[in-house]
C-alpha positions as CSV (number, residue, x, y, z in Angstrom):
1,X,-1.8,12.7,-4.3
2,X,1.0,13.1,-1.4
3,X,-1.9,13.7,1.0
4,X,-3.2,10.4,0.8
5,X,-2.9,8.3,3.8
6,X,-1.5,4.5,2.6
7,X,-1.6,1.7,5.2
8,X,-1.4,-2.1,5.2
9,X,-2.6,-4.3,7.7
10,X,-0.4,-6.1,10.2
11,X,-1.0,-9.6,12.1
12,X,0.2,-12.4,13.5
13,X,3.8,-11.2,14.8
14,X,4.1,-11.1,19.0
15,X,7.8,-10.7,18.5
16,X,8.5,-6.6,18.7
17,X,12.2,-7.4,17.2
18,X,10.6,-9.2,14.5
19,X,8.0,-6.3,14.3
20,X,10.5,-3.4,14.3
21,X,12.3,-4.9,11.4
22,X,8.8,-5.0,9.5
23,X,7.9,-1.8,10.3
24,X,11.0,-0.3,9.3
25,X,10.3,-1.7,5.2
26,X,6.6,-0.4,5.8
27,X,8.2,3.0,6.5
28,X,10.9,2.6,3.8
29,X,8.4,1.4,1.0
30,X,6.4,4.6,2.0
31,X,3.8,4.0,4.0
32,X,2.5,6.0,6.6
33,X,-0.4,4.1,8.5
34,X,-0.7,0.2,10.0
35,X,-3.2,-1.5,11.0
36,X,-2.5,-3.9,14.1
37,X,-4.9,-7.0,14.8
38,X,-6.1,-7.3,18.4
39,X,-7.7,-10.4,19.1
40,X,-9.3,-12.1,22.3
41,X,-5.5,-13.8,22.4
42,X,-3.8,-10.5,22.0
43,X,-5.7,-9.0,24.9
44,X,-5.8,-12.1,27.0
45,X,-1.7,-13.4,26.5
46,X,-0.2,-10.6,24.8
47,X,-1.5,-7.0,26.2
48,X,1.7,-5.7,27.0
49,X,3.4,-7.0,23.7
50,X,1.5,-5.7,21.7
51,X,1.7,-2.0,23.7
52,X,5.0,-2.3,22.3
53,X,4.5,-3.0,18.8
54,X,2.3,0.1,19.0
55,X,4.9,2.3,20.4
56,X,7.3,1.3,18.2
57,X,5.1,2.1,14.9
58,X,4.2,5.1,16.5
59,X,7.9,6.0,16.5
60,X,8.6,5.3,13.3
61,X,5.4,7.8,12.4
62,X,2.9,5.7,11.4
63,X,-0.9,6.1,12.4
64,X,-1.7,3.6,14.2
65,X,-5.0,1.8,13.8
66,X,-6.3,-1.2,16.1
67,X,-9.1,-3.8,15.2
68,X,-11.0,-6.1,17.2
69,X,-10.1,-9.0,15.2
70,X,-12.7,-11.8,15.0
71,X,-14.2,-10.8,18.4
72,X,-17.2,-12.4,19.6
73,X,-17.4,-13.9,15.8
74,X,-18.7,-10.7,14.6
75,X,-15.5,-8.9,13.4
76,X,-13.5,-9.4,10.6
77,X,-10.5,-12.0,10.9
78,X,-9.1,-15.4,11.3
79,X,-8.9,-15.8,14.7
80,X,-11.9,-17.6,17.5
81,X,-13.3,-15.9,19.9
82,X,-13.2,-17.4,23.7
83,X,-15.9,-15.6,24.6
84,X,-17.9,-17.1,22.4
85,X,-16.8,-20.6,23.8
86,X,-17.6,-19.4,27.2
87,X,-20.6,-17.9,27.0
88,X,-23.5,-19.8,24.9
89,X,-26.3,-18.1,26.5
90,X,-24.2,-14.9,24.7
91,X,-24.9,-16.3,21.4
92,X,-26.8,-15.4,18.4
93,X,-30.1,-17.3,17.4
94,X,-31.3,-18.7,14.3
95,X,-34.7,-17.5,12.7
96,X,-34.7,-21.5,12.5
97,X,-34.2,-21.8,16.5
98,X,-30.7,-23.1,16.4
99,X,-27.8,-21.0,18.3
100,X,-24.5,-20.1,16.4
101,X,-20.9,-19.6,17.1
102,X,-21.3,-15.5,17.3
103,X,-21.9,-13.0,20.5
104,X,-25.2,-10.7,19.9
105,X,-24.7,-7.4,19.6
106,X,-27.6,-6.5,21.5
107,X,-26.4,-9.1,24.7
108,X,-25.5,-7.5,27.6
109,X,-22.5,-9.9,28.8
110,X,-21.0,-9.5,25.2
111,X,-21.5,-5.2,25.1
112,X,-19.8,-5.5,28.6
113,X,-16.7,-7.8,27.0
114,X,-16.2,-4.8,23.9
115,X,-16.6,-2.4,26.3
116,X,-13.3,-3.8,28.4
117,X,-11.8,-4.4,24.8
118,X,-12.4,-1.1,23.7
119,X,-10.6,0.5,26.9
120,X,-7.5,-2.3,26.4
121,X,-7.2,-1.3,23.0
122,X,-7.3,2.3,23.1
123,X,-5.0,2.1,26.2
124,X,-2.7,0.1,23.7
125,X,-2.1,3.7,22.5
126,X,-3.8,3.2,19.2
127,X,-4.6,6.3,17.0
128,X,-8.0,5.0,15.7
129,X,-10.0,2.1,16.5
130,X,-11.3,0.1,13.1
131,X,-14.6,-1.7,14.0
132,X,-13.6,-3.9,10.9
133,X,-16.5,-5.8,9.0
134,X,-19.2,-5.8,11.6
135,X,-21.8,-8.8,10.6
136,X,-24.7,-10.4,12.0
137,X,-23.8,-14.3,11.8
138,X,-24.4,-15.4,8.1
139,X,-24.7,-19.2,8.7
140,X,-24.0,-20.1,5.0
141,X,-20.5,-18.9,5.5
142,X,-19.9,-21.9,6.9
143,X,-22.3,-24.6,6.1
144,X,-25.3,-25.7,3.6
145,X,-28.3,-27.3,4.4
146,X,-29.9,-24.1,5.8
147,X,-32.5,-22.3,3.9
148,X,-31.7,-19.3,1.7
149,X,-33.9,-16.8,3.9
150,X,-32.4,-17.8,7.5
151,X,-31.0,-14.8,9.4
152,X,-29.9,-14.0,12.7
153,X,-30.5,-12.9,15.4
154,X,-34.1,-13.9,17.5
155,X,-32.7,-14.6,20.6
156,X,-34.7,-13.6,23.8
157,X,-32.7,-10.1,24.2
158,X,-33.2,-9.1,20.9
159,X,-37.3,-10.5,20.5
160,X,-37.8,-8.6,23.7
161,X,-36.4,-5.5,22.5
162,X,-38.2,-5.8,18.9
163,X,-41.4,-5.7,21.0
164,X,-40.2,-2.5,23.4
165,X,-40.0,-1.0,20.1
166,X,-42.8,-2.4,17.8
167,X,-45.3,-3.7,20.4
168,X,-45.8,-6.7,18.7
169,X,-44.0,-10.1,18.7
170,X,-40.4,-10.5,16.3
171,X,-41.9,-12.8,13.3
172,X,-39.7,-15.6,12.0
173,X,-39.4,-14.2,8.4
174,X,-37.2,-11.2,8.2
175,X,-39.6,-8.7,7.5
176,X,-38.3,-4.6,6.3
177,X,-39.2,-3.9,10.0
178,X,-37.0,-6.5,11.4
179,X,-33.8,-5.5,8.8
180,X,-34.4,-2.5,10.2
181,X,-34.3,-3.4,13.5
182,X,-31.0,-5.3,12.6
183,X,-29.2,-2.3,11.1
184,X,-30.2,0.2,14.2
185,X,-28.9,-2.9,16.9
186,X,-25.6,-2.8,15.1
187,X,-25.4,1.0,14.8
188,X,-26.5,0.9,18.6
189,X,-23.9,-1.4,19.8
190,X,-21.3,0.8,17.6
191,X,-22.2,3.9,18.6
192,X,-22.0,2.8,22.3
193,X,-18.3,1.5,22.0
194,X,-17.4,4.3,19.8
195,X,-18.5,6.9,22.6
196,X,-16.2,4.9,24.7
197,X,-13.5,5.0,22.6
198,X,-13.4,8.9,22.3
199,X,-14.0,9.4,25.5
200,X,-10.3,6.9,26.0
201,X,-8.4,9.1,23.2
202,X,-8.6,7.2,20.1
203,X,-10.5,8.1,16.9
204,X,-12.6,5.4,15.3
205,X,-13.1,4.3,11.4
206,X,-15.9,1.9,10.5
207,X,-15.2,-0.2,7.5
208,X,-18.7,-1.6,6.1
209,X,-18.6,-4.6,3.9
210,X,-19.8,-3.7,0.5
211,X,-22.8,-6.0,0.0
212,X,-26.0,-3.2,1.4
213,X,-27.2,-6.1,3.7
214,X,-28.7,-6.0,6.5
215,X,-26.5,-8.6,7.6
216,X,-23.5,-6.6,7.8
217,X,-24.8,-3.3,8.9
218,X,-26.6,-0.4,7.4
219,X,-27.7,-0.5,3.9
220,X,-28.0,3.5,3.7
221,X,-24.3,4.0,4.4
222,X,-25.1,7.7,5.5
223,X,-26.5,5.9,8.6
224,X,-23.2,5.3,10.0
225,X,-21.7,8.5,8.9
226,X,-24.0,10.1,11.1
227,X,-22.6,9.1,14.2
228,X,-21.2,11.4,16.2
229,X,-18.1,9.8,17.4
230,X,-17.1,8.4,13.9
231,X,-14.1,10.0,11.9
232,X,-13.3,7.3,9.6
233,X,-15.8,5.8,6.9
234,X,-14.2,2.8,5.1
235,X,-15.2,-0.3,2.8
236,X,-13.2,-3.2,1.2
237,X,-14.5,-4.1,-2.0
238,X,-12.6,-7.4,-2.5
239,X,-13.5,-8.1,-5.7
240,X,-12.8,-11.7,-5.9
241,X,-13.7,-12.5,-2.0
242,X,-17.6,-10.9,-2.5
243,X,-18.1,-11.5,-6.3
244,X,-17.3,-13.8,-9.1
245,X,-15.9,-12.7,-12.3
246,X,-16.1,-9.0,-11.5
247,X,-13.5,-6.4,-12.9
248,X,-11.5,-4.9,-10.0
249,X,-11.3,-1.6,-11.3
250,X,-15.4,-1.4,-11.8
251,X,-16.2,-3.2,-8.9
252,X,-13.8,-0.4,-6.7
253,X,-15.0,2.6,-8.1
254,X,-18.5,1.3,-7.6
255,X,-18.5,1.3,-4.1
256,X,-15.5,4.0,-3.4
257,X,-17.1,6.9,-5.2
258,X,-20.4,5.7,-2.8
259,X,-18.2,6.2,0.2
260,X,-16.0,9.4,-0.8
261,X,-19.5,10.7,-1.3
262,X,-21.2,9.8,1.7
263,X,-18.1,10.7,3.7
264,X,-17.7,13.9,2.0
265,X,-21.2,15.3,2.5
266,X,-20.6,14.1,6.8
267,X,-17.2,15.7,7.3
268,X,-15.4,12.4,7.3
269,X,-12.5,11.0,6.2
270,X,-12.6,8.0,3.9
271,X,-10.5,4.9,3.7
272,X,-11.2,2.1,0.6
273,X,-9.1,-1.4,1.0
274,X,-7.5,-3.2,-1.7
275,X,-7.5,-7.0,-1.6
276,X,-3.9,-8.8,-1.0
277,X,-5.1,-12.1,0.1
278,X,-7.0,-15.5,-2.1
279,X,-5.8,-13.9,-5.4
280,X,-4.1,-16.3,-7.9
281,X,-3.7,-16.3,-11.7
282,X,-1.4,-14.6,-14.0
283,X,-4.1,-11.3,-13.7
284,X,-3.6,-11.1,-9.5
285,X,-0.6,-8.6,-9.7
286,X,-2.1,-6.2,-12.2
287,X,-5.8,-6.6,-10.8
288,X,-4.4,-5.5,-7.8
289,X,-2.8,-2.1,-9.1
290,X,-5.7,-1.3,-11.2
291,X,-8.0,-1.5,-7.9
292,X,-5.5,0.6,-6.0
293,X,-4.9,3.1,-8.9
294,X,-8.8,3.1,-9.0
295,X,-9.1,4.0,-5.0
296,X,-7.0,6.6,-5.6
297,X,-8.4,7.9,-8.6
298,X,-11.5,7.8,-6.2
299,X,-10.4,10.4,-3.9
300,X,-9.3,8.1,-1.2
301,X,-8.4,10.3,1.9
302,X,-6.7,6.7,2.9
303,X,-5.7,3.8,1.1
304,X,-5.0,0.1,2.8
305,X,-4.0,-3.1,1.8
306,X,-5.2,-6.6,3.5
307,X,-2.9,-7.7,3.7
308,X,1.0,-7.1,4.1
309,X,3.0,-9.3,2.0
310,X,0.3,-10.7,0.0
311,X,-0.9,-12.7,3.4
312,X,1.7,-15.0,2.4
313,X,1.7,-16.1,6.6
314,X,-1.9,-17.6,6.5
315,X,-1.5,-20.1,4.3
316,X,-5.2,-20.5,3.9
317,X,-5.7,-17.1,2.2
318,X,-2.2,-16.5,1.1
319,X,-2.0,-15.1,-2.6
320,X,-0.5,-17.2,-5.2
321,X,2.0,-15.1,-5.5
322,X,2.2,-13.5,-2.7
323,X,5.1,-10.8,-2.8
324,X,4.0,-9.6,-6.2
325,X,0.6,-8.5,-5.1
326,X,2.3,-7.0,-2.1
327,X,4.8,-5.0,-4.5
328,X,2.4,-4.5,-7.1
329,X,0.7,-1.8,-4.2
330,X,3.3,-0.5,-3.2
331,X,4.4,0.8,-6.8
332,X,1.1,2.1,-7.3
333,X,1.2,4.5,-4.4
334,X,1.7,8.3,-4.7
């Protein structure tokens, strides 16, 4: 399949030295595609820096993608967001009353925030922006104690524009109208930064976490592929991060013949994501090439790994073994 794109994410290197040399074994082990993290701290300290870390991977031919990592809490990644520090009116809102540590996507302060990340990080010179993972805040992430049907978000942007729409009140319980309502805020709020982002040059992929909640997008994954400034449909299924006990290569081809399909039938390219991070056990290495030997049998258009060397630089999610995970995708690659 030598027309398959194969990628790895890349993260928590502000050193363009340390980054060139990195780079250069992507490029050498074959891949054609990074993905570069681009957090509130990248954009705030680091702008310029990590400019160069673009350039360079551009130079060396790899697509370059760009992600807003952990922003406003509702992105993927292990990073905090300031804004969210700075800005509590910003925040989501319990069905239960109680605010949360995550920006609402239907907040006017925090749409104006991605809007001047979207600009930064196109102007980065990014090939394609990855709206990685976008989530309402799922407060049993974190915590217990909180019952099983609490949901987010009823603050008083998002309970005024539930009645604009529905002329009637937002209930507490979350109701098919107000998942609904959910989905189309989050495809709103994409769309919008996504419109921006083509107008600034970059492409954009969507990666949608493979659960069909409400809580992290639409359930009807054609919903996003409608969009018309989306080129890029993606998912992760990280089979031992979302499930327990499933088999990689069933639980891959479940959801990456969903997407191939559904991107297919829209004119999109597709992108499934291997998991290279929390794996341990004698099984991790070979679980990880039948999952990547699966997205390709999928029809992948693009194949990543999260993440490079088997995350073995966040210890908190580093593999057990964390270079044999990382080699056991790379030999699995066309």
């Amino acid at each position: 399949m030598p027309d398959t794109e194969a990628g790895t994410s890349y993260f928590g290197v502000q050193d363009p030295e340390h980054a060139a040399a990195d780079l250069d074994r992507f490029r050498e082990a074959g891949l054609d595609a990074v993905l570069h993290t681009f957090s509130e701290r990248d954009r705030a300290f680091y702008r310029e820096t990590m400019a160069d870390i673009v350039a360079a991977s551009r130079d060396r031919g790899l697509t370059t993608y760009v992600n807003p990592w952990a922003v406003g809490g509702v992105f993927g990644g292990e990073e905090f967001s300031r804004f969210v520090a700075h800005n509590s009116d910003s925040r989501q809102v319990l069905s239960t009353g109680e605010r949360v540590p995550a920006a609402c996507f239907n907040d006017p302060a925090f749409r104006e925030f991605v809007r001047g990340w979207t600009e930064d990080a196109a102007g980065l010179g990014a090939d394609v922006l990855f709206w990685d993972e976008p989530h309402w805040h799922d407060v049993h992430w974190y915590e217990d104690g909180y019952p099983d049907d609490v949901w987010c978000c009823r603050c008083d942007h998002c309970r005024e524009k539930y009645r604009e729409r529905y002329d009637e009140p937002m209930p507490a319980t979350e109701t098919e109208r107000v998942s609904r309502f959910r989905e189309d805020s989050m495809l709103d709020f994409l769309d919008e930064m996504m419109a921006l982002a083509d107008a600034e040059g970059a492409e954009n992929a969507v990666c949608l976490m493979p659960t069909q909640s409400a809580d992290h997008g639409p359930r009807d994954w054609a919903q996003m592929a409608e969009s018309d400034h989306i080129d890029v449909l993606a998912t992760d299924p990280y089979w031992a991060a979302f499930t327990e006990d499933a088999d990689p290569g069933e639980y891959v081809a479940r959801f990456g013949e969903e997407l191939v399909e559904v991107a297919d039938d829209h004119g999109l390219r597709s992108q499934l994501w291997i998991q290279g991070f929390g794996l341990s056990g004698e099984s991790a290495a070979d679980d990880v090439r039948t999952a990547t030997r699966t997205a390709l049998d999928c029809g992948a258009d693009s194949v990543f790994v999260w993440g490079y060397d088997g995350c073995r630089t966040i210890s908190e999610i580093a593999c057990e073994e964390p270079m044999a995970v990382w080699n056991a995708y790379l030999d699995e690659l066309p």
